[in-house]
N, C-alpha and C positions, 0 to 999 in steps of 0.2 A: 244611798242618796248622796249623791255631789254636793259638796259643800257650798254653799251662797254666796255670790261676789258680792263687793261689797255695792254695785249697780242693783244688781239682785234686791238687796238690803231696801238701796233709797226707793225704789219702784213701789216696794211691799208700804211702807212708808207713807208714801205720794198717796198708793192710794185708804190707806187708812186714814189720811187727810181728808181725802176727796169725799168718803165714805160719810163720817161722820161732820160735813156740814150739813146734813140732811137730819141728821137724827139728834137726838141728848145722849146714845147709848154711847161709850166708852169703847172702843173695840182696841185689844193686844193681844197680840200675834206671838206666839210661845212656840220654839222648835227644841227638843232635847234630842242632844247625841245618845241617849240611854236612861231608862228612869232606875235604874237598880244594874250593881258587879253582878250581881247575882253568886257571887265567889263561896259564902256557904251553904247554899242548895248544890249546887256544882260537887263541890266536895263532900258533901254528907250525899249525894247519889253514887259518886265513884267508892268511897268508905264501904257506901252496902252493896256494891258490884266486888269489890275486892273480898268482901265477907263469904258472898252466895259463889261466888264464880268457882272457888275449890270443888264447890258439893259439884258443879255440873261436869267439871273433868277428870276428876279422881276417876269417876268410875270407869271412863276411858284410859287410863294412865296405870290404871293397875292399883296395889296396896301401895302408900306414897309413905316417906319417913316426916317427921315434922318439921325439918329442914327443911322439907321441896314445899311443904303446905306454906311456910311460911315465905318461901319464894316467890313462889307462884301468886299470892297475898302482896308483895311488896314493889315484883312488877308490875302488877295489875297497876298500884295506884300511885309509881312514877311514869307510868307511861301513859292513861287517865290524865294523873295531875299536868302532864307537860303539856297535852292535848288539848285541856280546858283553861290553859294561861290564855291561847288564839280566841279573843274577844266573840266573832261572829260565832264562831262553833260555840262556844261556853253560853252564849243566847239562843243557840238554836236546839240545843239539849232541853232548857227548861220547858216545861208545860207552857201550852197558852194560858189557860187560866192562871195562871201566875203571873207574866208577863201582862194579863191584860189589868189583871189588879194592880201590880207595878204603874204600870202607864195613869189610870185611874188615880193612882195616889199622889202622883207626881201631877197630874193636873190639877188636883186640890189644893194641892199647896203651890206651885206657880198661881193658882187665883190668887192667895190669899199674898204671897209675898210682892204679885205686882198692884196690888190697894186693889183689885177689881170690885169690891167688897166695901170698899168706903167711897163710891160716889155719893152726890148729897143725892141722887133719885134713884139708887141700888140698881142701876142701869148696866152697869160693867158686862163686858163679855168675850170670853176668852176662844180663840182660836188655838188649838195644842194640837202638837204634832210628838211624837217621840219615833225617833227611827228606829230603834235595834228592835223595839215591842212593835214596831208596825201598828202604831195605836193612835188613832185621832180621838181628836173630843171638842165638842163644844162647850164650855159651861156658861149660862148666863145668870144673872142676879135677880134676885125675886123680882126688881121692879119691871127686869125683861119675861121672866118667866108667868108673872100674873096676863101677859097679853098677850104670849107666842109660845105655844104649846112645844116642850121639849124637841117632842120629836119631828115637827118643822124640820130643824135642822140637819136630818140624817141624809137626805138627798141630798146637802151641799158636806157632809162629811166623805158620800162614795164617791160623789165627784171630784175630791180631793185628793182623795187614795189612790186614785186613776190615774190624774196627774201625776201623782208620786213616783208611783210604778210606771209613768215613760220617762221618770226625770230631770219632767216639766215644772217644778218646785214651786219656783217665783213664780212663775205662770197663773201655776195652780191657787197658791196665796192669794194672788191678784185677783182673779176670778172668784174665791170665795169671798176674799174683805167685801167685794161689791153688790154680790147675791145677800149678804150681813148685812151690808149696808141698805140696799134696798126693803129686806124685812122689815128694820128697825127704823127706817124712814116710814113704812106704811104704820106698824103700831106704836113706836115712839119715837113721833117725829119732833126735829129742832122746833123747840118752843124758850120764846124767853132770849137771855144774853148766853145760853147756851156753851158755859166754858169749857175750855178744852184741859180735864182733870186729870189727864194719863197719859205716859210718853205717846203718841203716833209711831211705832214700830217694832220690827220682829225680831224677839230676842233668840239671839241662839246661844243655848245654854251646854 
């Protein structure tokens, strides 16, 4: 994914603005360069490829002395470890399920470290992205979730992912603060003096 100008930035902004005069919900927009190094699963899988990989070529190589075992063992895992320094590769080894738990975790805590959590009508609702997991997520706060069924939202998460993948970014943000927005206008719509309790824009972390 192409990094966001900083035009990019005010658009997503603007319209988180636009968005939320319709509603009480709180909407922030959360991009991560990577939710986890992932640096010791990396290395604890090349550790057991450099252990197992003797047994699978001895038996081609012939009787070996402990010298070449222990060679063979220590190339394995500078040429592995050199391999898994290059960021993309070192994510594309790990399991999804790892990466998507990754992603998952790191959207809980972007809720929690941008107050989403402490509006006064538990309205918050977070937009996350993480690029290297390929991992979107909506999360919203009980006071959104008691009247918009979670999974509402998956049709404007694939629609997002879509964007991503012609990288259409800011497009895509755009398009979804406003589908957010329109939800959240239909079940919780601006009522009252309606303050504005959370920055308006997309952090990229």
């Amino acid at each position: 994914m192409k990094l966001l100008s900083e035009q990019d930035l005010a658009s997503v902004t603007e319209a988180i603005r636009t968005a939320e005069l319709r509603t009480n919900g709180e909407i922030v927009a959360v991009v991560a360069r990577h939710s986890n190094h992932y640096i010791w699963p990396a290395f604890v899988g090349i550790g057991l490829i450099a252990l197992i990989l003797p047994g699978i070529v001895i038996p081609y190589l012939g009787i070996v002395a402990a010298g070449d075992l222990f060679f063979i063992q220590l190339t394995t895992l500078v040429v592995l470890g050199g391999l898994l320094l290059i960021p993309r590769l070192r994510v594309a080894l790990i399991p999804d399920a790892m990466k998507r738990a990754a992603g998952a975790a790191n959207a809980r805590e972007q809720f929690i470290e941008r107050g989403l959590h402490l509006t006064q009508g538990r309205t918050g609702i977070l937009i996350f992205v993480s690029v290297a997991e390929r991992y979107v997520e909506i999360l919203a706060d009980e006071g959104i979730n008691a009247k918009v069924e979670p999974a509402t939202w998956q049709d404007i998460i694939d629609s997002l992912i879509e964007d991503i993948h012609r990288d259409q970014v800011a497009e895509g943000f755009r398009k979804v603060v406003a589908s957010v927005g329109d939800i959240l206008a239909d079940h919780v719509p601006a009522e009252g003096k309606n303050p504005n309790e959370l920055p308006d824009r997309l952090f990229v972390i």
